[in-house]
C-alpha positions as CSV (number, residue, x, y, z in Angstrom):
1,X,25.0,65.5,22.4
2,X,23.8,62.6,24.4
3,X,21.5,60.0,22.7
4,X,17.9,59.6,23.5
5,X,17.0,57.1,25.7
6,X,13.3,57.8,24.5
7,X,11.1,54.4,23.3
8,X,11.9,53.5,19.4
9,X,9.6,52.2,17.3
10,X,11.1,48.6,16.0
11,X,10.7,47.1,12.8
12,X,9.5,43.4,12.5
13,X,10.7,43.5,8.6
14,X,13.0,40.7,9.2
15,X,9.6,38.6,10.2
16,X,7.8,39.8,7.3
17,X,10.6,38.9,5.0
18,X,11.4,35.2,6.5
19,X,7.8,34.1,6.0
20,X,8.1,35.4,2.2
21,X,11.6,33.1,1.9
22,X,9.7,30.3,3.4
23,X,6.4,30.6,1.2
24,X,8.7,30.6,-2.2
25,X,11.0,28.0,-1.1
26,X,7.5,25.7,-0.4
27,X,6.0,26.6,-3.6
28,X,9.3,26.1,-5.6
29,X,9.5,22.3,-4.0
30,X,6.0,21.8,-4.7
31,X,6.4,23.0,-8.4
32,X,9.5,20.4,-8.4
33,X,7.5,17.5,-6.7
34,X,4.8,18.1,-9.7
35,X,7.7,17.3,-12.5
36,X,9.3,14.7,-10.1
37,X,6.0,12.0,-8.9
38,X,3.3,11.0,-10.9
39,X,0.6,11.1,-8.4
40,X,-0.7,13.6,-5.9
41,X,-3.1,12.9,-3.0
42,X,-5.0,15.3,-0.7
43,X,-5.0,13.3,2.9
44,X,-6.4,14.7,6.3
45,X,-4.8,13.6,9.7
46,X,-6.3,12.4,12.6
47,X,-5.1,13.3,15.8
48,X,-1.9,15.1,14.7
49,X,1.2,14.0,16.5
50,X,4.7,14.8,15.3
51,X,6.4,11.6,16.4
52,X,3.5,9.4,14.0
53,X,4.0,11.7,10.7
54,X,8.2,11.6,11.0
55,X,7.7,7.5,11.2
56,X,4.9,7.7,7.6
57,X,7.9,9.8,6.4
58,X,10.3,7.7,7.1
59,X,8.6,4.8,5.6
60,X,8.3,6.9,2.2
61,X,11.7,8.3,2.2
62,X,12.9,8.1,-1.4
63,X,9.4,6.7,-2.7
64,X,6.9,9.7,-2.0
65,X,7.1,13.0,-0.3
66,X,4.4,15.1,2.7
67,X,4.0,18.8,2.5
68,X,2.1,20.7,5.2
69,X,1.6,24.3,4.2
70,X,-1.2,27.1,4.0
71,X,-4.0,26.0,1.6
72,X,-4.0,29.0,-0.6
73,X,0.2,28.4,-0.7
74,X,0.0,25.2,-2.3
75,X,-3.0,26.0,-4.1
76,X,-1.4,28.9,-6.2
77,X,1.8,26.9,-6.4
78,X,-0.2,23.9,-8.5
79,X,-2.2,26.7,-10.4
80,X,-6.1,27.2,-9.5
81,X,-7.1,27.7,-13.2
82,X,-6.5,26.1,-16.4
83,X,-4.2,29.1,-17.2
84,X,-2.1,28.9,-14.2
85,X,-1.9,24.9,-13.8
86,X,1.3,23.6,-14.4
87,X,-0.3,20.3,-15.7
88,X,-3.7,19.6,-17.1
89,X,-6.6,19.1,-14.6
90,X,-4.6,19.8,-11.8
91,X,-6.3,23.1,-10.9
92,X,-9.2,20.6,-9.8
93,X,-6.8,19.0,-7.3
94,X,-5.8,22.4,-6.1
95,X,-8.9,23.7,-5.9
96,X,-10.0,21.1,-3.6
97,X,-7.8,22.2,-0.8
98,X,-9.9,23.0,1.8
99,X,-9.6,22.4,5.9
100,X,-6.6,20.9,7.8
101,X,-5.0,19.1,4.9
102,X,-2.3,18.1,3.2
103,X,-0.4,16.9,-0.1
104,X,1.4,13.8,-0.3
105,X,3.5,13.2,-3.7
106,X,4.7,9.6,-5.0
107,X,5.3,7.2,-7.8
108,X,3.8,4.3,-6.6
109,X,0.2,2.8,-7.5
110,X,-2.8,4.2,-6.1
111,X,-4.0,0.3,-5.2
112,X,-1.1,0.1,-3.1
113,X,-0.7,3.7,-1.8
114,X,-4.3,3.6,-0.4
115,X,-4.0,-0.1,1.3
116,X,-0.6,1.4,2.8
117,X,-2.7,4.6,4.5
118,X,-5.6,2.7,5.1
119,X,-3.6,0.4,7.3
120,X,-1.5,2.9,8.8
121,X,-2.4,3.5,12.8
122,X,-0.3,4.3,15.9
123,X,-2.6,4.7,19.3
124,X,-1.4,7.4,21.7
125,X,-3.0,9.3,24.3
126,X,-6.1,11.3,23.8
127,X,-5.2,15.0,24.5
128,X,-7.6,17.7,26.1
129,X,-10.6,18.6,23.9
130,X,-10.9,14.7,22.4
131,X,-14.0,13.1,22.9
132,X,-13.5,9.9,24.6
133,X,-14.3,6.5,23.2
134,X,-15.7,4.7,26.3
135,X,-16.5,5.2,29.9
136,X,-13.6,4.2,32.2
137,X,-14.0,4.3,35.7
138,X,-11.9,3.5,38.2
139,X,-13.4,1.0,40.9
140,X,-13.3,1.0,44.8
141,X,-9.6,0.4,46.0
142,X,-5.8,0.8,45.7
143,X,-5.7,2.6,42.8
144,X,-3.6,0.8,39.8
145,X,-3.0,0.5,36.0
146,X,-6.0,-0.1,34.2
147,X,-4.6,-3.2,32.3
148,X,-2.6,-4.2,35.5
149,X,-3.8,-5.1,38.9
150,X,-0.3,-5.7,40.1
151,X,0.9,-2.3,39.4
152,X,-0.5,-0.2,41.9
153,X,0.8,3.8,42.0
154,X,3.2,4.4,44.6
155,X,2.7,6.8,47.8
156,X,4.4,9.8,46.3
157,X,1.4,10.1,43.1
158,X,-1.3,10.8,45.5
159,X,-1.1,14.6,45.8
160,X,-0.9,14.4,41.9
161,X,-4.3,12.3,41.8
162,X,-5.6,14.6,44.2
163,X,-5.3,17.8,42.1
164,X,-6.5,15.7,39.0
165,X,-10.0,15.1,41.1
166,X,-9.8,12.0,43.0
167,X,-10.6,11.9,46.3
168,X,-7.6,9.5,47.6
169,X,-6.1,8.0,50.9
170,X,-3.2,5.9,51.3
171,X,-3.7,2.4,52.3
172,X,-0.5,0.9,53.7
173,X,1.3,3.3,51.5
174,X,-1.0,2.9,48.3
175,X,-3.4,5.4,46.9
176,X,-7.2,4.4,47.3
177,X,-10.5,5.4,46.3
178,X,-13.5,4.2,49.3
179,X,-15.8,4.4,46.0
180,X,-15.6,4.2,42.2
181,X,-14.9,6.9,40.5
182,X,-15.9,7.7,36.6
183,X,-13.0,9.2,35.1
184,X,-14.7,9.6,31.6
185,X,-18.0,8.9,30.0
186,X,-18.3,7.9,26.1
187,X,-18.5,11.0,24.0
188,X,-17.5,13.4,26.5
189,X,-15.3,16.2,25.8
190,X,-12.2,15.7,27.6
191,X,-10.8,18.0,30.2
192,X,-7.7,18.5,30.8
193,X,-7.4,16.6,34.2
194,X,-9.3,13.6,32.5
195,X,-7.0,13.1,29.3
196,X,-3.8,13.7,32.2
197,X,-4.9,10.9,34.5
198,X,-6.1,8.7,31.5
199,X,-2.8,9.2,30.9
200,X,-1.2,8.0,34.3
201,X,-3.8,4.8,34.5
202,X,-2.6,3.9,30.8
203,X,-5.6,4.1,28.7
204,X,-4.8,5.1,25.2
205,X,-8.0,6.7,23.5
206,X,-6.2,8.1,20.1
207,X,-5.1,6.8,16.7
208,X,-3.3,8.6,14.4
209,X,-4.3,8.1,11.3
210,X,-4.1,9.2,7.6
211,X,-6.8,9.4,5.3
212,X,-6.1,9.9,1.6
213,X,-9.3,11.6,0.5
214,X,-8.6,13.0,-3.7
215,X,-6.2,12.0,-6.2
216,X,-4.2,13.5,-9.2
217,X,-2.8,11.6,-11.7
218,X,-1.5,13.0,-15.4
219,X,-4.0,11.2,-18.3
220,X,-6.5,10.5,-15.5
221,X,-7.3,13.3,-13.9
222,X,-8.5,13.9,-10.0
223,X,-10.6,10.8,-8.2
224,X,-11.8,10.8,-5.0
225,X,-11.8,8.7,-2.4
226,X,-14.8,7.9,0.1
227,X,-13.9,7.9,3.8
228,X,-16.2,7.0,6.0
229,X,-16.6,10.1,8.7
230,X,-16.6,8.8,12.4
231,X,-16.9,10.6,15.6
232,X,-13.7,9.2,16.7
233,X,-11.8,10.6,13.6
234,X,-10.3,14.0,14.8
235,X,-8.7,15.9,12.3
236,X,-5.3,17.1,13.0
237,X,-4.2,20.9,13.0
238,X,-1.0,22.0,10.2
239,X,0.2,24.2,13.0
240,X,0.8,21.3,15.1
241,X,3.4,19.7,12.7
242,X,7.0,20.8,13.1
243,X,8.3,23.9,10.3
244,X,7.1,27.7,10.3
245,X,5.2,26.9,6.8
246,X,4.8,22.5,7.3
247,X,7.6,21.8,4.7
248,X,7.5,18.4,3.8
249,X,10.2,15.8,4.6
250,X,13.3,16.8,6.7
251,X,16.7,16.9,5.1
């Protein structure tokens, strides 16, 4: 008898069991960075990019450790109660994990740890949805790099800078504008077409940053730190780190 060629209902089990493997595997390395460092640090991320986090790794390779994860993950791998903590007090730490944050493990002295993070930057691009941190407008002429008059765009961007909102000729081959033209104003949300062609004029409006905001250390307890909250600062998303569950450092 022929088989049916009828719709079958599929099973995402394998999903459902790959996310379990992943959650036990990050709670068995935190459980291990417990035994391993003697202090643990809560941190929040400003303006999340991948390429900024490997280079804080790389720095701390063999001398601390970053884990990304769920909140609830990492706080039932520390222990959220005095009967589930693996060491004393550390249920305050754990308890304390709230928002887009993180755990960073290491051995070296909070004095030093904190001035490391503190002056820690990399500026990049602001993406869509950043607010922007000054008004940039592009004045009346060929239209060029905004910290270089003698790199004007070449003929072939202008139907780019067209659909990005500028109202362009050329001008013996060179995009122009007859009039100014605000790209940004300070504070404003960026679009999409502002934070691209912020992008082509080079005008960098982000800095990733770390910001080290509680502390765990055996005998002492959890200390936090103050951080002064800016407009500028915009925390950075788990999800957009690289890993299904934001392991820490890469093999």
């Amino acid at each position: 008898m022929p088989k049916s060629r009828r719709s079958k209902v599929v099973s995402l089990t394998k999903t459902d069991k790959k996310t379990k493997v992943n959650k036990a595997k990050l709670m068995d390395e935190l459980k291990e960075s417990v035994e391993k460092w003697k202090y643990i640090y809560i941190f929040d991320v400003s303006d999340m990019r991948n390429g900024a986090l490997k280079d804080v790794r790389k720095a701390w390779k063999e001398t601390g450790r970053l884990f990304f994860g769920r909140n609830k993950v990492m706080a039932k791998a520390l222990g959220t109660s005095e009967e589930e903590e693996i060491k004393p007090e550390l249920r305050k730490l754990a308890n304390r994990l709230d928002g887009q944050v993180g755990l960073f493990f290491t051995n070296w002295e909070p004095k030093e740890t904190k001035e490391w993070f503190d002056d820690f930057k990399q500026a990049d691009f602001a993406r869509a949805g950043n607010a922007a941190s000054k008004t940039i407008t592009l004045p009346a002429g060929p239209i060029v790099q905004y910290d270089d008059a003698d790199s004007p765009f070449p003929h072939s961007m202008e139907p780019q800078l067209r659909k990005l909102g500028l109202s362009t000729k050329l001008v013996r081959g060179v995009p122009s504008l007859d009039t100014p033209h605000v790209v940004c104003k300070a504070g404003q949300r960026l679009s999409p077409e502002q934070a691209q062609l912020l992008k082509l004029i080079g005008v960098q409006m982000a800095t990733f940053r770390v910001r080290l905001r509680a502390m765990w250390s055996e005998g002492g307890g959890v200390d936090e730190f103050e951080v002064a909250e800016d407009e500028a600062f915009v925390p950075g998303a788990a999800g957009d780190v690289d890993g299904d569950e934001g392991m820490g450092d890469e093999d």
